[in-house]
N, C-alpha and C positions, 0 to 999 in steps of 0.2 A: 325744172321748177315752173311749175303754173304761174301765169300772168298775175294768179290773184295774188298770192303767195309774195311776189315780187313791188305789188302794191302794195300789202300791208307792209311789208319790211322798209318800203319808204316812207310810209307813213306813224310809222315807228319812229323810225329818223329824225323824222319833223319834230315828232311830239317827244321826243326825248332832249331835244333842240329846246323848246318852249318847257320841259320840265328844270331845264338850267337856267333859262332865264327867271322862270320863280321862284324858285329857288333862292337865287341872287338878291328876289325882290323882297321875298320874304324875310331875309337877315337884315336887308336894309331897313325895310319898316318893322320889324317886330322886336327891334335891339331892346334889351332889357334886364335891369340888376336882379339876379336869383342868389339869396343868400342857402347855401346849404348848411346845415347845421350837425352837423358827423357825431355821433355819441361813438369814443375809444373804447372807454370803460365803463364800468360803474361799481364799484365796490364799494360793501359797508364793513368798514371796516371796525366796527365793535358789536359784529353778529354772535349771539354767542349760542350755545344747544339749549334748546326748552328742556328746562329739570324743574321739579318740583323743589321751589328751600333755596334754589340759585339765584341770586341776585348781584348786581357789577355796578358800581357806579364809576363814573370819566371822568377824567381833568382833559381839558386843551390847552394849552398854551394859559396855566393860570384860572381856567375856567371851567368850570363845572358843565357837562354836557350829559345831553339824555343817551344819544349816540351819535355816532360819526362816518359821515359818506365820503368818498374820492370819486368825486367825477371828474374823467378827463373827455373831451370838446377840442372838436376841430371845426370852424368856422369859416366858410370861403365864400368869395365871389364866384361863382359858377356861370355867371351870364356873359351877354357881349357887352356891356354897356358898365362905365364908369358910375359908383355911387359918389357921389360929390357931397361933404359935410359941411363947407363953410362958402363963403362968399353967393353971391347975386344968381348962380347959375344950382345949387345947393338942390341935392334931388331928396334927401330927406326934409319929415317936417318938421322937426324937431332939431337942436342941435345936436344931438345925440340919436342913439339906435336904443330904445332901451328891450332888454330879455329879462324874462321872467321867468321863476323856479314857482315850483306849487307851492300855496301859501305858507303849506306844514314842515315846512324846509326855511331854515337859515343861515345863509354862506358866515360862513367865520372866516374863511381866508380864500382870495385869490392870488394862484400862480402862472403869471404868463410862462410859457415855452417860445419856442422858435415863433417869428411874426415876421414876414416880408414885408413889414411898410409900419410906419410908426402910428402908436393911436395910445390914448386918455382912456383911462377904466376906472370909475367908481363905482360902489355898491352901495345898496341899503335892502338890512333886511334880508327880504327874497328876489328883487330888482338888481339886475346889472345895466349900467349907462355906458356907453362906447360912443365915444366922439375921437374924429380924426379928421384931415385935411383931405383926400381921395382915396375909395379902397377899389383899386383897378380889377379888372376881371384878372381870374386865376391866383388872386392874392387871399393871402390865409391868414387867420391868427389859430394860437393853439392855448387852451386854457384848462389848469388842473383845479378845480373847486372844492375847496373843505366845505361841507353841511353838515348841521345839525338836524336831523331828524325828531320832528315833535310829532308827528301821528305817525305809528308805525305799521300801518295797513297801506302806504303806497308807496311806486317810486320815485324818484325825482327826475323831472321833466324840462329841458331847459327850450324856453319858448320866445317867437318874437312875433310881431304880425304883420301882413305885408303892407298894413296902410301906413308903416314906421315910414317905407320908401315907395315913392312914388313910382306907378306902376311896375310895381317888383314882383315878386313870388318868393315863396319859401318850402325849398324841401328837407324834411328831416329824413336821416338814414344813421343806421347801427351797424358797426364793426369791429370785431376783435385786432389788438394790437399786430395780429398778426398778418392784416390784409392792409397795412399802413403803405409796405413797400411794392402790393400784388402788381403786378404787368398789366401795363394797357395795351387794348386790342391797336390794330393800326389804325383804325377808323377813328379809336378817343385820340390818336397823337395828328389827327389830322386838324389842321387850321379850323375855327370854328365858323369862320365864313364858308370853307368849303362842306361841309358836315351835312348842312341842311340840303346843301346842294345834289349832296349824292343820296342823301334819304330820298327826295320825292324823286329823283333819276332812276331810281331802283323798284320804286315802290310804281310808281308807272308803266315801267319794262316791263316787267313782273306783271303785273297789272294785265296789261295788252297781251302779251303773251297769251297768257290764261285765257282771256276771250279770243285771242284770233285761232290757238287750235282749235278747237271746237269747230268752229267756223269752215277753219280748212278741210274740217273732216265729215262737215257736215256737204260742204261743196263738192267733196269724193264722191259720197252719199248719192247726192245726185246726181250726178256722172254715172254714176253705176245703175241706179233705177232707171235713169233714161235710157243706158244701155240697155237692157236688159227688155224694155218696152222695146224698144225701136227692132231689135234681134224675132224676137215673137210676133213682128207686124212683115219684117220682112224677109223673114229666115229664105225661102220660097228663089225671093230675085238675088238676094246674096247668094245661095249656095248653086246658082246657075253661072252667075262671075267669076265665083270663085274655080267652078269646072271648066271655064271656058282658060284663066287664067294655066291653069294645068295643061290641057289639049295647045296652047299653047307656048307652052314650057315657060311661064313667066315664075310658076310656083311649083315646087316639085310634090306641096302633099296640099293638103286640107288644112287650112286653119282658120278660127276664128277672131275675127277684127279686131281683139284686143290684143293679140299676138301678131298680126300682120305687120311686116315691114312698112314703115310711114310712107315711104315714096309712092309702095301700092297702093295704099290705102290714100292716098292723097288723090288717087285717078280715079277711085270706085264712080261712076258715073249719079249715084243719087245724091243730087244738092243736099237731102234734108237727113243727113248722117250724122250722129250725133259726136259728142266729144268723147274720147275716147278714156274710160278712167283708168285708176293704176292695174299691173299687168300682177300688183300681189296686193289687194285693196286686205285683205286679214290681217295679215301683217304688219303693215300700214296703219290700220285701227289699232293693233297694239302698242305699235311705236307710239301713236300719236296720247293713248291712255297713260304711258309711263315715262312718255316726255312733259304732259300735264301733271304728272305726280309730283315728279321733281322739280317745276317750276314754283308748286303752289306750298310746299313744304319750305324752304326759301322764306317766303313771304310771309308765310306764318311767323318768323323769330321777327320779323321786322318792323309788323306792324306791331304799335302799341295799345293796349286795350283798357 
């Protein structure tokens, strides 16, 4: 392995060393509540077939409705950082979180399901209010929503915004019942102080890599043109060394420098001998093309775009 080669590979090292420490640095300073907002389902459930002459009208509980939606809602803390609702240290600005249905939408009933931490839900209208004492990261609640639907040109959208919590975020995502219990990779069951750690660790490698093949195979490159000069300026005095080496039985045939044993070629008498490149540089290039393949294909699923 060439000296360069053995250089980059430490300085790999280093920088893969400094991509753990920010890593590290970065979960510490960028801690922060992300509420995710999961749509289960969403059923209407008084859809009925467009006929001419067909007409249905509803009761609810007592009450006369135009129609009736089931949305079910899984709500979590996804970040690293505690939402705090009540006392001096309190990260929202309100006492509450409030979420919002689109106006043409009106909740008739809410039903909690499962909840890892206790919390206060009132409604009005299309406004849901959530007030609680602390919702830790990775804590969830689960909520089924009866609506009634007054414009029947859209869906119902349940929303909150992030200036509710102080420097938070909000992702919504959609899933069928069926991806409730799917398997996490090993990377989602890893601690989320480490997580960040090994994204820029990898994204880095990876990273370097990519540029240092190239590199090495550009430094082949030149090994080989120098070779290749240096051969054509002194074909003439090598190939009388080389006859002299035979007459005296140092070498039994003819070869050229890039094939010569190193110990001989460590004697040849001209200071200004070049480096000697690899003894299969085609091959070499190919390796080095479909070793670049496979590092940059990697990389692709990892970065985010």
């Amino acid at each position: 392995m060439s000296n360069l080669v053995k250089n980059l590979i430490t300085i790999i090292t280093i920088i893969a060393g400094i991509a753990t420490i920010f890593g590290a640095y970065l979960q510490i300073n960028q801690s922060q509540p992300i509420l995710e907002i999961k749509t289960i389902s969403r059923d209407n459930l008084t859809k009925i077939p467009n006929v001419d002459g067909l007409k249905a009208s509803y009761i609810y509980k007592s009450e006369e409705i135009n129609s009736l939606w089931k949305i079910h809602y899984i709500i979590t803390n996804v970040g690293n950082e505690i939402i705090i609702g009540e006392g001096n240290k309190k990260n929202i600005i309100k006492d509450y979180i409030n979420f919002t249905l689109n106006k043409d939408f009106k909740i008739l009933e809410i039903e909690k399901r499962s909840t890892s931490f206790p919390f206060n839900i009132s409604n009005d209208k299309n406004n849901i209010n959530l007030s609680f004492l602390q919702w830790k990261p990775t804590e969830s609640i689960e909520l089924i929503l009866y609506l009634e639907q007054l414009n029947l040109n859209i869906l119902p959208e349940l929303r909150t915004s992030d200036r509710e919590i102080i420097n938070s975020e909000i992702k919504y995502s959609t899933f069928g019942i069926e991806n409730l219990n799917s398997e996490k990779t090993i990377y989602d069951n890893l601690p989320q102080y480490l997580q960040p750690i090994l994204w820029w660790l990898i994204v880095i490698t990876y990273g370097l890599f990519i540029v240092i093949i190239p590199i090495a195979w550009l430094y082949e490159v030149i090994k080989y043109i120098k070779y290749m000069s240096w051969i054509k300026s002194n074909d003439n005095e090598y190939n009388e060394w080389i006859n002299n080496l035979i007459q005296e039985k140092k070498l039994s045939q003819y070869t050229m420098p890039i094939t010569l044993p190193e110990d001989i070629w460590n004697i040849y008498p001209n200071k200004n001998k070049p480096e000697l490149p690899s003894k299969d540089f085609k091959n070499q290039t190919w390796g080095y093309l479909i070793l670049l393949l496979f590092m940059i294909l990697p990389l692709l699923f990892v970065i985010k775009i």
